[in-house]
C-alpha positions as a printed Julia matrix, in Angstrom:
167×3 Matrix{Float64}:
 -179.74  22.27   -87.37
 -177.38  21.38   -85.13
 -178.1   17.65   -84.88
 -177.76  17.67   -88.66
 -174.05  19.8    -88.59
 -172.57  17.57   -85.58
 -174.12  14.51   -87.25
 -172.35  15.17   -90.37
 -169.07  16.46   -88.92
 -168.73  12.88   -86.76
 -169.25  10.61   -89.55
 -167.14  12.63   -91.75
 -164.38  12.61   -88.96
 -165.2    8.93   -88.83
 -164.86   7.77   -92.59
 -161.39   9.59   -92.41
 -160.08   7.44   -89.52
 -161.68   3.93   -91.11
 -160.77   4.89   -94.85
 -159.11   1.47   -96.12
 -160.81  -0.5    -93.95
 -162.93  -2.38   -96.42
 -164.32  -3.72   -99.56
 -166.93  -1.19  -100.79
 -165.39   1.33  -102.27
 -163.08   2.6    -98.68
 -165.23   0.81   -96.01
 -166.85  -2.24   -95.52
 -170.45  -2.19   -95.35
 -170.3   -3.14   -91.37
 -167.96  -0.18   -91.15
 -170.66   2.04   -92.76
 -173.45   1.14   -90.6
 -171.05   2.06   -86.94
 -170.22   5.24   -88.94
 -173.89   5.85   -89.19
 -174.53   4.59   -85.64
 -171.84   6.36   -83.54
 -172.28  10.14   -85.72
 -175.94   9.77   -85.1
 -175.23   9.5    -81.01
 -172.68  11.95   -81.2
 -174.77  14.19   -83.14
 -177.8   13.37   -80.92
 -175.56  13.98   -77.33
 -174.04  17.13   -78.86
 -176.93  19.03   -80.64
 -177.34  21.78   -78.36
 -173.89  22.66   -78.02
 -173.77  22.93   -81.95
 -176.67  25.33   -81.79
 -174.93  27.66   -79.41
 -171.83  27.64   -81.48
 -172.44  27.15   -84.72
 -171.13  30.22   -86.19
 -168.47  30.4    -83.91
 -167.48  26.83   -85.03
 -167.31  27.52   -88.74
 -165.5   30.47   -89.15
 -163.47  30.51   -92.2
 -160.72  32.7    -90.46
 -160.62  30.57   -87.37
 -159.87  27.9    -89.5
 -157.7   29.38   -91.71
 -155.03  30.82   -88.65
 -155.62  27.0    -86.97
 -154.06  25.68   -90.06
 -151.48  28.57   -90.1
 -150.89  27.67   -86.46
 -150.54  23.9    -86.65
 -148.1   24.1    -89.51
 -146.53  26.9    -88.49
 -145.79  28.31   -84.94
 -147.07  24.6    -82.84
 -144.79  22.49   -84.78
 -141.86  24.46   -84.46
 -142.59  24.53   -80.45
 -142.99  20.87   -80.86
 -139.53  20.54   -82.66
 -137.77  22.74   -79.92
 -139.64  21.47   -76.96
 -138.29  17.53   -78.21
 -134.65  18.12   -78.07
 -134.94  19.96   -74.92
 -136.12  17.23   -73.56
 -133.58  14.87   -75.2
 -131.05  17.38   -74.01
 -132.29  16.97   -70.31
 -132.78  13.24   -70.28
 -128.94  13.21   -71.77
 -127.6   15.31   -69.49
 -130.17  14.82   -66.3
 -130.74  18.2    -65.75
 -134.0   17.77   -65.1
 -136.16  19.92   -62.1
 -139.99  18.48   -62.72
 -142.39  20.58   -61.07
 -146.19  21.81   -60.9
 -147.05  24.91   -61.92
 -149.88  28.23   -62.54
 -149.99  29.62   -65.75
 -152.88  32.43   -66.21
 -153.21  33.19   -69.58
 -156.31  35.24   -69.19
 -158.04  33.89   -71.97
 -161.96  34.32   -71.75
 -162.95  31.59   -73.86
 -163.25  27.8    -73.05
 -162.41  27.01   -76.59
 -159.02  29.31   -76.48
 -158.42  27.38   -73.26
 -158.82  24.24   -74.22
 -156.44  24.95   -76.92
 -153.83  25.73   -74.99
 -154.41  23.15   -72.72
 -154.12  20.42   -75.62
 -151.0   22.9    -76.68
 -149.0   22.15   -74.08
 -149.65  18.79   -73.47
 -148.74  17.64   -76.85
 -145.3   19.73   -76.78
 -143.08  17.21   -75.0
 -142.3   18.06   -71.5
 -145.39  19.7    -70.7
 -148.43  18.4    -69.34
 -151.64  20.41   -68.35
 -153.1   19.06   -65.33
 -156.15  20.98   -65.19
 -158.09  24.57   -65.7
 -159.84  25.95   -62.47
 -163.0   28.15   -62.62
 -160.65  31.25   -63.21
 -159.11  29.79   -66.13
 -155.81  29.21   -64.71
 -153.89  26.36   -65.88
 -151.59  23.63   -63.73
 -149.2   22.46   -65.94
 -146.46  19.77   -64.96
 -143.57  21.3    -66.5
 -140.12  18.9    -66.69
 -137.81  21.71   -65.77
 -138.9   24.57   -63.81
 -135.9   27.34   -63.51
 -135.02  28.02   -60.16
 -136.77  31.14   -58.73
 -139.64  30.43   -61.5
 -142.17  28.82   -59.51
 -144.95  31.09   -60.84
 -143.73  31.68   -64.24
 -145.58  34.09   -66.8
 -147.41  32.09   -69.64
 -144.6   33.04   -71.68
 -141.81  31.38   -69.54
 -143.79  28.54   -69.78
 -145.06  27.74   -73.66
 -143.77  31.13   -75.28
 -145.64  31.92   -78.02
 -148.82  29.64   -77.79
 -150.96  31.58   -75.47
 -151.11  34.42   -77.77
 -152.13  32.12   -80.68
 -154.94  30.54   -79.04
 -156.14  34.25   -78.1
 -156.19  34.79   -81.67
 -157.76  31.65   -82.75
 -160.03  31.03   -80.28
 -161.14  34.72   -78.71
C-alpha cells in the first residue's frame, strides 16, 4: 500500500509542475514516461515510510488547518517579516546572529515545519535541528540581550501552528 500511495502522490505532484509542457493533452508523451519513471523510484525509495505514516499523512484536519495556515497566519508573517527586512537594509540596522530556539515539539513532521517556516519568512534561516529538537536559526537582527530568545521572540506565532498541525 504504501508503494502504491507515494507512487501516486509523486506523479500527481509531478504532472502539476510539467502541466503545459506538451502536445498530448498537458504533457508530451516523453514527459509522461519521466513522470512514470521518477514516481515509480520515489514511490519505490519511500514505501516504508508511507506505511508508517499513512494515516498520519492523510488526515483531513491536518490538511484542512495547513491550508488555513498557509493562507492565513504564514503569509501574513511572510508580509511582516519582508518589510522588516527592507526596513533594516534601508536603514542598516542590522545585528545578524546565530541562535537556539526550543520549541519543544515532539514530532519530526511539526519540526520540519517550522524549520521550512522560518526559512521561507525573509530574514530567517534555520541552520539545523539537533537530536533534542532544538533549532539554530540565523536570525538578521538579534535584539541586544536576546541571545537565547524564546520561540516566540523569534517567529511569533508559528511554533504554535506547527504544534497544531503537525502534533
Amino acid at each position: 500500500m504504501g508503494f502504491t500511495t507515494s507512487f501516486v502522490w509523486s506523479l500527481l505532484v509531478y504532472l502539476i509542475l510539467t502541466a503545459g509542457s506538451g502536445s498530448l493533452v498537458a504533457w508530451s508523451p516523453g514527459e509522461l514516461v519521466a513522470g512514470v519513471v521518477i514516481a515509480t523510484v520515489i514511490g519505490y525509495a519511500t514505501r516504508n515510510i508511507m506505511d508508517e505514516r499513512l494515516e498520519y499523512f492523510f488526515n483531513p484536519k491536518r490538511w484542512l488547518l495547513f491550508i488555513i495556515y498557509a493562507i492565513g497566519p504564514f503569509f501574513f508573517a511572510m508580509a511582516r517579516a519582508n518589510f522588516d527586512v527592507a526596513y533594516r537594509v534601508i536603514t542598516g540596522k542590522i545585528r545578524p546572529g546565530i541562535v537556539k530556539i526550543s520549541p519543544e515539539l515532539t514530532r519530526d513532521e511539526s519540526r520540519v515545519l517550522l524549520a521550512n517556516s522560518i526559512t521561507l519568512t525573509p530574514g530567517t534561516f534555520t541552520l539545523e535541528i539537533d537530536d533534542e529538537g532544538s533549532l539554530y536559526v540565523h536570525w538578521i537582527n538579534v535584539p541586544e540581550g536576546k541571545e537565547k530568545p524564546t520561540p516566540e521572540e523569534l517567529c511569533g506565532y508559528l511554533p504554535k501552528w506547527a504544534r497544531r498541525i503537525g502534533e
